[in-house]
C-alpha positions in Angstrom: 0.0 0.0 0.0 1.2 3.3 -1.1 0.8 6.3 0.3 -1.3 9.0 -0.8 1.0 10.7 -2.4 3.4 8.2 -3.7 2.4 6.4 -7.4 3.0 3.0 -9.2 5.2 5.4 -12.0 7.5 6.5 -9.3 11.4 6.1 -9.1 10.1 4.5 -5.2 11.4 1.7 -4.5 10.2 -0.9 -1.8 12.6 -2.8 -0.4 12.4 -6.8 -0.4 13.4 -9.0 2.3 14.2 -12.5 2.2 12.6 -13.9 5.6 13.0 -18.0 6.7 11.3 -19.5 9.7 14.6 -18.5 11.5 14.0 -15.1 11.3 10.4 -15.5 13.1 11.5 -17.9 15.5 14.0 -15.0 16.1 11.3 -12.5 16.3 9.0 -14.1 18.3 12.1 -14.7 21.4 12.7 -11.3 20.9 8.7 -9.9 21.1 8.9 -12.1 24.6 12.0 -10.3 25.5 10.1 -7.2 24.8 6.8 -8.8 26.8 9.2 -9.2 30.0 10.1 -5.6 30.5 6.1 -4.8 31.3 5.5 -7.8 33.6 5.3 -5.9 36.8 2.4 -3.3 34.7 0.1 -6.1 35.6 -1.2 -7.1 38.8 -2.6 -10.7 37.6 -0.9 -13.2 35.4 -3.9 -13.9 33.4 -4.0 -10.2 32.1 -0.1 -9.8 31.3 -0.2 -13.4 29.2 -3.1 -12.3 27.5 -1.0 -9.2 26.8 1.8 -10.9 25.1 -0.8 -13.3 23.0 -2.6 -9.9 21.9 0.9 -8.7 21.0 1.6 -11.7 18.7 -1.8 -11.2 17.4 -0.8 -7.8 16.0 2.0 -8.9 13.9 0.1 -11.9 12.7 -1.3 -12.0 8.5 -5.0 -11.4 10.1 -6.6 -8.3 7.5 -8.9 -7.1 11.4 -6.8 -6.6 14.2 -9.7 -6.7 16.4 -9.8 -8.8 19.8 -12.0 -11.8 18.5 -9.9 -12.5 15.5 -6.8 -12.5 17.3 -8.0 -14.7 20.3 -9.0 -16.8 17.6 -6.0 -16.8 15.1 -3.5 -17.5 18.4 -5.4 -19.3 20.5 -8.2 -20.7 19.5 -11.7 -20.1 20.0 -12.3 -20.3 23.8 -10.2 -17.4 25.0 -11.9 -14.9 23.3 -13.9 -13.7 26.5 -10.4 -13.7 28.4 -8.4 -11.6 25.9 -12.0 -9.0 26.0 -11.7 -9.0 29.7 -7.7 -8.1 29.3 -8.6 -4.8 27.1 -11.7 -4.1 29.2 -11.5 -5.1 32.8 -7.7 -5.9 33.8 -5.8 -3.7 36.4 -2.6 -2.2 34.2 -1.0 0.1 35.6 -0.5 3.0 32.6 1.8 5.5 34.2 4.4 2.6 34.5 3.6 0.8 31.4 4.2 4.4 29.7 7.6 4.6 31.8 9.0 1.1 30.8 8.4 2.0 26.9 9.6 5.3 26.9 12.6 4.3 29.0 13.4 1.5 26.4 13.0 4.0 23.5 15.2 6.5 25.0 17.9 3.9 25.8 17.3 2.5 22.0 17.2 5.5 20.2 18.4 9.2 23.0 21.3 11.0 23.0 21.2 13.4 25.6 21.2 16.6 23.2 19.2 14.4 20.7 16.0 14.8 18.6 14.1 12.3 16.7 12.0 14.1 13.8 9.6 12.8 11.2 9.4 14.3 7.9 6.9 13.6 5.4 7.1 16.9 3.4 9.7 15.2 1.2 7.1 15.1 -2.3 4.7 18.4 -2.1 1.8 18.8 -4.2 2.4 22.2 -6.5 1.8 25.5 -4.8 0.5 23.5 -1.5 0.9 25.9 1.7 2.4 24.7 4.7 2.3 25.9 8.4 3.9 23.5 11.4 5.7 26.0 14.1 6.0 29.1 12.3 4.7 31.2 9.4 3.5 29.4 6.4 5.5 28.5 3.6 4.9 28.2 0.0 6.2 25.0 -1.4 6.2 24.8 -5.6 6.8 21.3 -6.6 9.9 20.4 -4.4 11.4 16.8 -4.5 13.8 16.2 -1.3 
């Protein structure tokens, strides 16, 4: 799927990867990894494996990444009920959870005078005007 303003005719080029079973196996030891550094957010263990099922779910081939298919897809179709009750009813607690991901992203990614920008003003439509922070700009047909 491109995005809106990206086209078939387009120099664009997606990348291809070549990924083996190896490379999930891999994946899926390191999403547990990941699941580990938020298992003192939950005050049950029901909730928090529920958690890491619903995580799985999300990287799965499923087109709705709603709760019922996912229950389904990873565990069949009994759990359902229990993964609803994880979104809906379980005691997390946010302000940690919050902490523990932005601590990892800061050790991942923060330099202490660092800054992490997005830019998606790279291809402009002609004569589009722009404002973020400051006064607005004009923009004719530039190509980063």
């Amino acid at each position: 799927m491109l995005a809106s303003y990206q086209h078939a005719n387009h120099l664009y080029t997606i990348p291809t990867f070549q990924i083996n079973h190896h490379h999930v196996k891999e994946f899926v030891t390191e999403l547990g990894t990941f699941h580990q550094a938020f298992a003192d957010c939950f005050v049950r263990p029901e909730p928090r494996t529920q958690f890491y099922h619903y995580m799985v779910g999300q990287f799965s081939h499923l087109e709705r990444k709603s709760i019922e298919p996912i229950a389904v897809n990873v565990l069949g179709k009994e759990p359902v009920r229990a993964m609803q009750r994880m979104v809906s009813d379980a005691v997390w607690d946010v302000p940690k959870l919050l902490g523990t991901y932005h601590s990892m992203v800061g050790n991942e990614l923060g330099e202490p005078d660092g800054v992490l920008m997005f830019d998606e003003s790279r291809i402009c439509q002609k004569r589009r005007l722009f404002s973020w922070c400051g006064p607005p700009i004009l923009w004719d047909n530039r190509q980063g």
